[in-house]
N, C-alpha and C positions, 0 to 999 in steps of 0.2 A: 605748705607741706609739713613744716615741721621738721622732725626727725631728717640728717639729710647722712649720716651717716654713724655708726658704733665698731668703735673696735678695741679688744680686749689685747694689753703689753705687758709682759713681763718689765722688772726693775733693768734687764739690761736691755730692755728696746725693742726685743723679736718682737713682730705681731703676731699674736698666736690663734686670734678671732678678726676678721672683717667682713661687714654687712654696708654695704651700700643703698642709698633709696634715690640717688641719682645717676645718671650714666658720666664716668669717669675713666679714661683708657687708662691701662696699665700705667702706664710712663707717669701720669698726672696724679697716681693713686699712690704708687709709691715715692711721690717728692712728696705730696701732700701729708702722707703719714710721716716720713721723717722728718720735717718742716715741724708738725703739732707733736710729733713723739719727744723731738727733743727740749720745746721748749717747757709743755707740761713738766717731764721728770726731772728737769733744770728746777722747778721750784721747789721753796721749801713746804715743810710743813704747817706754818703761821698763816703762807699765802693763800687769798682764798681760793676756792676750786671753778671758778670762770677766768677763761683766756676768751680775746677775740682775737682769729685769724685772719685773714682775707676777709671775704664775706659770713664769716662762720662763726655762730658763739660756741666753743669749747666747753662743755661740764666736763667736766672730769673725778673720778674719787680711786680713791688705792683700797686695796680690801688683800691684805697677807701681800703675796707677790706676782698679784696682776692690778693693773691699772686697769679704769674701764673709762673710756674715752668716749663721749658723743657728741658729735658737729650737731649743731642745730642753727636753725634762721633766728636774725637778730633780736626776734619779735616774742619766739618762744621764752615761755617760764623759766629760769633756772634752778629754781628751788621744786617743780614739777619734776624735771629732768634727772636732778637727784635724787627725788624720791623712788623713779624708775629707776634708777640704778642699784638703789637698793632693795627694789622689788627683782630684780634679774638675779641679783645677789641673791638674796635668799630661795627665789623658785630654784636656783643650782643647788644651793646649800641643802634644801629639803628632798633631791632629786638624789646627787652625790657624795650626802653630807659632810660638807664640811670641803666647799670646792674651792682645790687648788689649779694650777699652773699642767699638771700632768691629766688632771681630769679633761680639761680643755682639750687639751690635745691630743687623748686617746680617745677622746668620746666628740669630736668636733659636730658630728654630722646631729648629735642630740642636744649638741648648746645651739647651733644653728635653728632646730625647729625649736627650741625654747625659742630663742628667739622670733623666728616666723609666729609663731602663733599667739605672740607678746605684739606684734609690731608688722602692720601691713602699711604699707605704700606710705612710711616715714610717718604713720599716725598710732597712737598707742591703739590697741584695741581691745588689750583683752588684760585685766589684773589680778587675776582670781588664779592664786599659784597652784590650787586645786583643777581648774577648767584648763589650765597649760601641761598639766604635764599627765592628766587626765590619757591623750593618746598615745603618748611615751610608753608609759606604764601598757594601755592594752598591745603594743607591739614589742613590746618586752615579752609577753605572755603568750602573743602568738607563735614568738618565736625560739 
């Protein structure tokens, strides 16, 4: 599958983004976020940016003051994984320019389809920051 989960945290831990590509009940979602929330922002800056948790490889990167966090299976690239992350990064950046921690949060519903149409069923599918935010923009206009 791949991709089995992304979620964007602030320095003090709130999650402020979650996208799941597996079924996880509430209870399990949130011990599991604060289980990999704390140990990622536990490291430093030297360490490198793969954690393994239970079944899960961690990538993780900081970008200002959100983290961006994604589970992936044991088998997945790392250095793939972060290059998506910094393709998420910048299709925000080119969308919000220049996205922070409040863009996220006042605008969730359009980091969300950023992401949707970056990432179907834990598989990347689409990199063209241009083909992503392509629909954003025409419903921006329609409305």
């Amino acid at each position: 599958m791949g991709i089995r989960f992304i979620l964007m945290v602030n320095k003090q831990g709130q999650t402020r983004l979650a996208q799941y590509y597996e079924y996880l009940t509430i209870e399990e979602r949130r011990a599991l976020e604060g289980e990999i929330v704390r140990k990622c922002l536990a490291r430093t800056e030297q360490q490198c940016s793969f954690v393994e948790h239970r079944n899960y490889k961690i990538v993780y990167r900081r970008y200002a003051s959100l983290f961006f966090l994604v589970g992936v299976d044991n088998e997945e690239n790392e250095l793939a994984i972060l290059e998506f992350i910094h393709l998420l990064v910048e299709t925000m950046d080119r969308h919000f320019g220049n996205v922070c921690e409040l863009d996220i949060m006042f605008h969730l519903e359009k980091a969300h389809f950023m992401l949707e149409e970056m990432v179907m069923n834990g598989c990347i599918v689409e990199t063209s920051k241009s083909n992503i935010l392509a629909p954003i923009q025409l419903m921006e206009k329609a409305s």
